[in-house]
C-alpha positions in Angstrom: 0.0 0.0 0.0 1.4 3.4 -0.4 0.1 7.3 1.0 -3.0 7.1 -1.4 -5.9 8.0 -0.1 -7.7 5.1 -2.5 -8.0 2.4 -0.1 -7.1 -0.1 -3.1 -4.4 -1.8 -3.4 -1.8 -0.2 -6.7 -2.2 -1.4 -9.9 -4.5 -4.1 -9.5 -7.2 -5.0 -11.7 -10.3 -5.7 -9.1 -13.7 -6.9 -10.1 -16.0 -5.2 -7.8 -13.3 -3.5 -6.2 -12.7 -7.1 -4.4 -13.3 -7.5 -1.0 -12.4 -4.2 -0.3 -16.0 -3.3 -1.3 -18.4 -5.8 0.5 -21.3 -4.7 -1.4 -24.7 -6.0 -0.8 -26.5 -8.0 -3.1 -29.4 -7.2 -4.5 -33.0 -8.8 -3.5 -36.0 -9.2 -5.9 -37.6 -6.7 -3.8 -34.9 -4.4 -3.8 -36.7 -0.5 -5.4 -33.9 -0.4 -7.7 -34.7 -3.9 -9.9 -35.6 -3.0 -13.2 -33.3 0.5 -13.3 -30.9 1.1 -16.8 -28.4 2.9 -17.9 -30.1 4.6 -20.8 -28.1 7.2 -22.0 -26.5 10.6 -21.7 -26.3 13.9 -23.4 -23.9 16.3 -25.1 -24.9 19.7 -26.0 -23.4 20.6 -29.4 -23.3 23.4 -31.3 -23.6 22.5 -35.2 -25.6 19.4 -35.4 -24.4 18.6 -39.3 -21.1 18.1 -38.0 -21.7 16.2 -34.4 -24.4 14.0 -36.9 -21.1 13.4 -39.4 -18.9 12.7 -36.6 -21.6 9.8 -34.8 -23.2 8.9 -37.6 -21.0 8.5 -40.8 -17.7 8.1 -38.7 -18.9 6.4 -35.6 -21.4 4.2 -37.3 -24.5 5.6 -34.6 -27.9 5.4 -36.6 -30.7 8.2 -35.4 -33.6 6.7 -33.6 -35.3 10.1 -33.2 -35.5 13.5 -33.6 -37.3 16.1 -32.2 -37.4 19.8 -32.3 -38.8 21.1 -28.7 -38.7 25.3 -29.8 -35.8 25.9 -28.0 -33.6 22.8 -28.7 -33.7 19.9 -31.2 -33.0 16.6 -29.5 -31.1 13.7 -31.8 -31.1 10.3 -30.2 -28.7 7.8 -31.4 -27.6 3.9 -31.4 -26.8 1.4 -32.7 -28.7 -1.2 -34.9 -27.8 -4.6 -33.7 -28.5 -6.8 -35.9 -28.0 -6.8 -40.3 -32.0 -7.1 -40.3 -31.8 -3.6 -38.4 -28.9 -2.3 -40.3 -30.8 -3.4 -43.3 -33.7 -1.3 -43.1 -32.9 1.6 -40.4 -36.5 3.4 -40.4 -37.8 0.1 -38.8 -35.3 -0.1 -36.6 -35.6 3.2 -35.4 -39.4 2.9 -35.5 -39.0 -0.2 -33.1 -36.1 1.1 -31.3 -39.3 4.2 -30.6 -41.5 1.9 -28.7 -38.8 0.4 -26.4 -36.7 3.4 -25.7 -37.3 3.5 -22.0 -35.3 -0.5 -22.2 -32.5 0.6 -24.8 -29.1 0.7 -23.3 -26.5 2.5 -24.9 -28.1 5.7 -26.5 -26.5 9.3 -26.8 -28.6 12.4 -27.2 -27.4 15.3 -28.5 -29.0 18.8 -27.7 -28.6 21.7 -30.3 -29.9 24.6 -28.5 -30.6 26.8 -30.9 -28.1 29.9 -31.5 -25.5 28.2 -30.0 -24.4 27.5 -33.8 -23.9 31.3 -33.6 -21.1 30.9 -30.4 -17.2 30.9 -30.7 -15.5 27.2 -30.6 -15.5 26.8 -27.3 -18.6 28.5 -26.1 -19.6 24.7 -24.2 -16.7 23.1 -21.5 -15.5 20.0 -22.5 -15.2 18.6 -18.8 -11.3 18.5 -19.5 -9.9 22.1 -19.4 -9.5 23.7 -16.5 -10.9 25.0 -14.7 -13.8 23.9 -15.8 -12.8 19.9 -15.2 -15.6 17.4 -14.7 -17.1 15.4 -17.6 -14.4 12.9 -19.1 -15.2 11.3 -22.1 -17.3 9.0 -24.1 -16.2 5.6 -24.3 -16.9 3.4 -27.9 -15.4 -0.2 -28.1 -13.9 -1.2 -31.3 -13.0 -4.0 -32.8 -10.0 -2.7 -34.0 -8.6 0.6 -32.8 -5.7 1.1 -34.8 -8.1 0.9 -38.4 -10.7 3.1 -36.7 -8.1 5.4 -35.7 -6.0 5.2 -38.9 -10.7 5.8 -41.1 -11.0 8.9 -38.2 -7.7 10.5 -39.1 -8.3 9.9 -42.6 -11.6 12.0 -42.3 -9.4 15.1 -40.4 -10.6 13.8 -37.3 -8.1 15.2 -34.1 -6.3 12.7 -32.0 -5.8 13.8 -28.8 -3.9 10.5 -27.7 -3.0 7.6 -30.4 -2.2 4.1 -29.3 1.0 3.7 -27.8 0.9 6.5 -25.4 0.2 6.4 -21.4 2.0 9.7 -20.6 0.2 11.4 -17.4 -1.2 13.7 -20.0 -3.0 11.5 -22.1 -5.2 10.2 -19.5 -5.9 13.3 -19.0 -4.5 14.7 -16.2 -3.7 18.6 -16.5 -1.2 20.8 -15.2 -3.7 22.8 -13.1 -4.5 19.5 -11.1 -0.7 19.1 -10.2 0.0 22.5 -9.4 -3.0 22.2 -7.2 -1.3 19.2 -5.9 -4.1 16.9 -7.6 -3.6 13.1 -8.9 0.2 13.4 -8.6 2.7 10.2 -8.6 3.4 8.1 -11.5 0.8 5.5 -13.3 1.4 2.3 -12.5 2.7 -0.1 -15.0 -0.4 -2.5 -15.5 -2.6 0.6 -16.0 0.1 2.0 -18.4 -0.4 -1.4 -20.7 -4.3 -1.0 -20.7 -3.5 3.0 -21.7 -1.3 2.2 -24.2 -4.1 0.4 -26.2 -6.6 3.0 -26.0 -6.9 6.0 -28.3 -8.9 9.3 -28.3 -9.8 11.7 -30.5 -12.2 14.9 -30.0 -16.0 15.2 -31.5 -16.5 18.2 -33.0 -17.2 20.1 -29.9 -13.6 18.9 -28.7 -15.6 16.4 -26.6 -13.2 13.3 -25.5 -13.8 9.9 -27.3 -12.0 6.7 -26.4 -11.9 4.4 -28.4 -11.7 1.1 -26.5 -10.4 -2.3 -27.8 -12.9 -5.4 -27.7 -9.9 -7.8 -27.4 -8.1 -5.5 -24.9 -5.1 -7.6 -23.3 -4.6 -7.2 -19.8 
């Protein structure tokens, strides 16, 4: 153990944090049976190009749209199947009536005259001080080739594979002057880092891209 104040042990990988988290399990009558993960939201400022980024580069499909006077809200996912992929109205039709049940969605929110705002104008969750919100996390089934298609279409890489500097992770100058998330990173994270990329939506949102077959 070392001065952390993480009461786990250094570099290792822990499923449930081990049995340093003793957590309960869960009853049938627990109030909490039957909650998902559904999605989360990014506000954006020029739709065509967030819709280029997830759709035509990321693959994400739109399962609905809908402009509330204010904002226009764009759901996306991903068809599952090559009968959805196949015929993506349906999908999105039947995707519709179960959305409350879909896991995996992202909803982007174009509140309108933002488009009219310097680059910018929304925090990213990485630079400081305005630090929070990290990224979003895609699993690939081969980073280097999506990497090598996203640079290709001008996309920024913000860290490529190969690289597990304190920086990449990210972890800022402003954190360590404050004396923030200081030491080194531990080997066995460093191998997991090094096969990880990301690369910045159009909104210079984070994006890690996560290998399938990631070797531990």
């Amino acid at each position: 153990m070392t001065d952390s104040p993480s009461p786990f042990p250094l570099g290792q990988f822990l499923p449930n944090g081990g049995t340093y988290r003793n957590e309960p399990t869960i009853p049938a009558s627990d109030p909490t049976i039957g909650y998902k993960l559904n999605h989360l939201m990014l506000r954006i400022r020029d739709p065509e190009a967030s819709l280029n980024f997830y759709v035509n580069l990321m693959g994400m499909r739109t399962v609905f749209t809908m402009n509330t006077g204010p904002f226009t809200i764009y759901y996306l996912g991903y068809p599952q199947t090559d009968s959805d992929r196949s015929d993506i109205q349906a999908w999105a039709e039947k995707t519709c009536g179960v959305l409350p049940h879909t896991l995996g969605l992202l909803e982007l929110y174009h509140i309108h005259g933002s488009e009219n705002q310097p680059e910018g104008y929304y925090s990213t969750g990485n630079d400081a001080p305005n630090l929070g919100f990290g990224q979003v996390g895609f699993t690939v089934p081969d980073v280097k080739s999506t990497l090598e298609r996203l640079k290709g279409a001008g996309v920024k890489v913000l860290k490529d594979l190969g690289v597990s500097t304190r920086e990449s992770i990210p972890l800022t100058p402003y954190e360590a002057a404050k004396g923030v998330g200081l030491g080194d990173i531990h080997p066995n994270y460093s191998n997991i880092l090094n096969q990880i990329a990301f690369v910045a939506d159009p909104d210079n949102y984070l994006v890690e891209l996560v290998p399938q077959n990631i070797q531990n």
